[in-house]
C-alpha positions as a LaTeX table, in Angstrom:
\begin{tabular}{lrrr}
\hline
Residue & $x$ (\AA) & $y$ (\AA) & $z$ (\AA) \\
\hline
Unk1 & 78.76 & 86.70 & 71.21 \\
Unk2 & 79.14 & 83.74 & 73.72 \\
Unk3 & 82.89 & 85.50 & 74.98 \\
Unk4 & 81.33 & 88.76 & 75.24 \\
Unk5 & 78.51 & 87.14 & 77.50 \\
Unk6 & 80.53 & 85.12 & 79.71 \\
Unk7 & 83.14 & 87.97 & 80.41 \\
Unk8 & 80.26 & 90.54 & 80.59 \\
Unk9 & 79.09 & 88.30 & 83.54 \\
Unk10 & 82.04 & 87.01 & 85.00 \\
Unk11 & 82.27 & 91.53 & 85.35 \\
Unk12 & 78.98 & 91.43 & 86.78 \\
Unk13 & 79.48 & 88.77 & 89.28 \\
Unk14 & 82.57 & 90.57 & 90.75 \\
Unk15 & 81.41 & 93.37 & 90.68 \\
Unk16 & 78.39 & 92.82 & 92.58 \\
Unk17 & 80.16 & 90.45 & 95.09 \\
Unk18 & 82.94 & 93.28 & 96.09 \\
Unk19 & 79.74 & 95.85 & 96.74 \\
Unk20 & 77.92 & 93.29 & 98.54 \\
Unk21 & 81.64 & 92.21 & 100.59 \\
Unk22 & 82.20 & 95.45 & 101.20 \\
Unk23 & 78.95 & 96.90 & 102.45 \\
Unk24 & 78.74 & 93.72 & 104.54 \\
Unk25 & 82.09 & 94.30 & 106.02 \\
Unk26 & 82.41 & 97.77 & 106.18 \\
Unk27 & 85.70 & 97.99 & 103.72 \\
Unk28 & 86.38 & 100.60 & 101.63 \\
Unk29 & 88.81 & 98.56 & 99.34 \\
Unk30 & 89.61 & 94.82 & 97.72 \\
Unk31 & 92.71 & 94.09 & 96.57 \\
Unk32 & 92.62 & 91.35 & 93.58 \\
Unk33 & 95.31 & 88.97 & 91.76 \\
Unk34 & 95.69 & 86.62 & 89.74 \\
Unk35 & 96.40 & 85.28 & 86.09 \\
Unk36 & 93.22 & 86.93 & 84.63 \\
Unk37 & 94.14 & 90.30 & 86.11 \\
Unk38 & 94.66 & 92.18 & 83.31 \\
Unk39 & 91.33 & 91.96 & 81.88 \\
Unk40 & 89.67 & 92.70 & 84.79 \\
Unk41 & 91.76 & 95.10 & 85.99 \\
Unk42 & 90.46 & 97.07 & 82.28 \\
Unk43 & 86.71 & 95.94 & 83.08 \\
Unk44 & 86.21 & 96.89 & 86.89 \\
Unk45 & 86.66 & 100.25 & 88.96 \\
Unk46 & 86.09 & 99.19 & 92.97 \\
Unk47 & 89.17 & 97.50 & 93.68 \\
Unk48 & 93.00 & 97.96 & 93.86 \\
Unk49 & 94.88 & 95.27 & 91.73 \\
Unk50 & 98.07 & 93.64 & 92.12 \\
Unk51 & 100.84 & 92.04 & 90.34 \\
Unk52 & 98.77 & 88.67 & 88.67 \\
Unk53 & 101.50 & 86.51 & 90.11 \\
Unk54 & 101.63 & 87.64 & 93.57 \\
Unk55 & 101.01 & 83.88 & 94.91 \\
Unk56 & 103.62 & 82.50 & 92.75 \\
Unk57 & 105.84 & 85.31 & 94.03 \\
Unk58 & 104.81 & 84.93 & 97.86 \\
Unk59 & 105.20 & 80.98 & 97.52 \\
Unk60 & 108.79 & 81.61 & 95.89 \\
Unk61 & 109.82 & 83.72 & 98.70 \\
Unk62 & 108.75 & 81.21 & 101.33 \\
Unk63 & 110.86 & 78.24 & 99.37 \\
Unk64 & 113.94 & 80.54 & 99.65 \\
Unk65 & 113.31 & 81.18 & 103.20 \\
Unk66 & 113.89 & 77.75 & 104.08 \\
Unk67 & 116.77 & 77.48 & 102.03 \\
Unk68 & 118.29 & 79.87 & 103.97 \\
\hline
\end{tabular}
C-alpha cells in the first residue's frame, strides 16, 4: 500500500508539473530520461521518452571526444 502511494504520487507530481511547464511555456512536448524511465514511461501519456541512459551515453561521447 505505501509503494502504490508513493508511485501513484510521484505520477501525479509529474504529471501535473509537465501540464503546468507546458501551459506556462507554450510547449507542446517534454522529453524525459533517466534510470526510472521505464515505469514512468508505462504510468504517464504527455511526454516523449528516451533511452534511460541518455546522460551516461552523452557524457561517454564527450570523454571520447577528447581522446580523439
Amino acid at each position: 500500500s505505501i509503494l502504490l502511494g508513493v508511485q501513484t504520487g510521484a505520477v501525479c507530481e509529474m504529471e501535473n508539473m509537465i501540464e503546468l511547464f507546458c501551459s506556462e511555456n507554450d510547449i507542446s512536448n517534454v522529453i524525459i530520461t533517466g534510470g526510472d524511465l521505464p515505469f514512468f514511461e508505462k504510468e504517464i501519456k504527455l511526454t516523449t521518452f528516451a533511452t534511460p541512459w541518455l546522460t551516461l551515453i552523452g557524457l561517454n561521447e564527450i570523454l571520447l571526444g577528447f581522446k580523439s
